[in-house]
C-alpha positions as CSV (number, residue, x, y, z in Angstrom):
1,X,-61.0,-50.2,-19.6
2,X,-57.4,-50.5,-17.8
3,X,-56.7,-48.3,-15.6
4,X,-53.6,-46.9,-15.0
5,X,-52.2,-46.7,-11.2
6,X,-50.3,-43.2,-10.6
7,X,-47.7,-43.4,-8.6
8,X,-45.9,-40.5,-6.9
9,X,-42.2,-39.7,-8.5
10,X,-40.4,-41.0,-5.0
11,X,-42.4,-44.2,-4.8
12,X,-41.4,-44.6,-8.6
13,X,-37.5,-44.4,-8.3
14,X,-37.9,-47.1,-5.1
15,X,-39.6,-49.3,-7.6
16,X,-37.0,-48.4,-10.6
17,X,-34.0,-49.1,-7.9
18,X,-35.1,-52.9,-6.7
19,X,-36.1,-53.7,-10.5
20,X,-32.9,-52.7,-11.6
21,X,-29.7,-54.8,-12.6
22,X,-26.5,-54.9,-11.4
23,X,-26.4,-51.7,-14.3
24,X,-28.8,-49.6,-13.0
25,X,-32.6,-48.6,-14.3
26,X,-33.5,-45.1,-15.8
27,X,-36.6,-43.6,-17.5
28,X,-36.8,-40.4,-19.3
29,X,-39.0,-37.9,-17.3
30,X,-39.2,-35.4,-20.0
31,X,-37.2,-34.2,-23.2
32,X,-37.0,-31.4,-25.4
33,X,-35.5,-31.5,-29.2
34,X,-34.1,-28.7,-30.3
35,X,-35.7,-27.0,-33.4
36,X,-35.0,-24.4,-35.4
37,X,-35.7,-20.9,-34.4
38,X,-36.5,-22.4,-30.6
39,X,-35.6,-20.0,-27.7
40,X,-33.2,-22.8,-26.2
41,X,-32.7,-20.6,-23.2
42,X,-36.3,-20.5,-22.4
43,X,-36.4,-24.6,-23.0
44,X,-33.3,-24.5,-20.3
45,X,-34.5,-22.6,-17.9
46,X,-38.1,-24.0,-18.0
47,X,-36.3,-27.9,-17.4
48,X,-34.2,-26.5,-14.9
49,X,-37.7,-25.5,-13.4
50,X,-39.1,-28.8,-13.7
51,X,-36.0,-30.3,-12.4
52,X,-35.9,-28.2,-9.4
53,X,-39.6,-29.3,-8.7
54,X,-39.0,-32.4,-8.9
55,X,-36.4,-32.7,-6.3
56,X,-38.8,-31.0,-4.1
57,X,-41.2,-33.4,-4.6
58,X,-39.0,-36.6,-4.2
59,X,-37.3,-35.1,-1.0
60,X,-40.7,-34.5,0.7
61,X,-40.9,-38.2,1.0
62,X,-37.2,-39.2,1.1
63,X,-35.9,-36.7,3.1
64,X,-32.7,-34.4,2.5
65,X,-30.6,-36.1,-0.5
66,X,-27.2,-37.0,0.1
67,X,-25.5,-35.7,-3.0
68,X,-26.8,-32.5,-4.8
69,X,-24.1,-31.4,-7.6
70,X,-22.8,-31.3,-10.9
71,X,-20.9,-33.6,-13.5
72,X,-16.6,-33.2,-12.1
73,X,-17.9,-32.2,-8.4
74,X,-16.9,-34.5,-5.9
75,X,-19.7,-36.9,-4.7
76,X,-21.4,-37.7,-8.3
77,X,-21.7,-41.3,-9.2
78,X,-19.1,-42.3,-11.5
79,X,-21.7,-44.5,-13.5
80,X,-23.9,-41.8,-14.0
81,X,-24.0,-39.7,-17.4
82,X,-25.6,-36.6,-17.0
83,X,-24.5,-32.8,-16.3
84,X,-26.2,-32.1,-12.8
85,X,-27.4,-34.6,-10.3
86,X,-29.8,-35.3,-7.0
87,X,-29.4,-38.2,-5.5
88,X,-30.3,-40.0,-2.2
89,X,-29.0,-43.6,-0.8
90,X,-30.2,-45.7,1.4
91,X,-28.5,-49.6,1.9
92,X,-30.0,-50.8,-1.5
93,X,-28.7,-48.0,-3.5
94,X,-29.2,-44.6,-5.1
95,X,-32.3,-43.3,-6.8
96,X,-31.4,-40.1,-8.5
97,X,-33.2,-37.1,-10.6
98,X,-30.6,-35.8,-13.4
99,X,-30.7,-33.7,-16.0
100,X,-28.4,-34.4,-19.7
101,X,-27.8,-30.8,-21.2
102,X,-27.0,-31.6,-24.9
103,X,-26.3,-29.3,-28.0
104,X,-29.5,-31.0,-29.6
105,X,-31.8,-31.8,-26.9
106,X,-32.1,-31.3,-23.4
107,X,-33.7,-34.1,-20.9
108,X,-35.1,-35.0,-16.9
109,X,-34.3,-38.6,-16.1
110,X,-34.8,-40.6,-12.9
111,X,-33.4,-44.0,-12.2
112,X,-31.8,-46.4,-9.5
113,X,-29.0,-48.0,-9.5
114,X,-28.1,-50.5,-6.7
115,X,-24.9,-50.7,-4.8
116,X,-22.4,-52.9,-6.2
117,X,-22.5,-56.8,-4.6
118,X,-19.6,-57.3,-2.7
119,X,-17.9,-60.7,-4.1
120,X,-16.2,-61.9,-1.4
121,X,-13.7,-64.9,-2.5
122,X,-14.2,-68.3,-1.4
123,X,-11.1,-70.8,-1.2
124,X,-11.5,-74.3,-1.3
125,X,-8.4,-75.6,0.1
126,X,-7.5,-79.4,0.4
127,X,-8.7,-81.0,4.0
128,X,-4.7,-80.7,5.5
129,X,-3.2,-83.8,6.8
């Protein structure tokens, strides 16, 4: 039998950011479909709930994060599509908690996305004489 290692949800987003491509890395924590005669409100408020518990967890281990917001507020990573954000940075990048609010479905994901390589340019001149 395999068994599966548990990891806690910080430790996971480390591991997400330093797999990650130049593009980032990001799993679906949870997701709801909306169907038919479905108290959606309950559904929000119940991931809004999870959310909030997450970032709890995540900044029990990481500390304070350095950008807590939503979508338009100043701070949230262009690159990121989601409504409302946690994120926290260190010198390899950002790990982040978000949650996407759609008409249809509503979903937690977490994810890294490293900072962006600075290409310096390199000129090859001609030796002068």
């Amino acid at each position: 039998m395999n068994a599966v290692e548990i990891k806690p949800l910080a430790q996971m987003l480390e591991d997400l950011l330093y797999d990650a491509s130049d593009d980032g890395l990001e799993v679906c924590l949870a997701e709801a479909v909306c169907d038919d005669g479905a108290d959606w409100d309950s559904v929000r408020a119940e991931y809004q709930y999870r959310y909030n518990r997450a970032v709890n967890v995540v900044c029990e281990l990481r500390g304070e994060p350095n950008f807590v917001g939503l979508r338009h507020e100043s701070g949230f990573p262009p690159w990121l599509v989601a409504d409302q954000a946690t994120c926290w940075s260190d010198a390899a990048g950002v790990v982040y908690l978000a949650l996407r609010d759609g008409a249809l479905s509503i979903c937690m994901v977490g994810g890294g996305h490293p900072h962006p390589a600075k290409r310096e340019a390199i000129t090859l001149l001609p030796p002068s004489e």
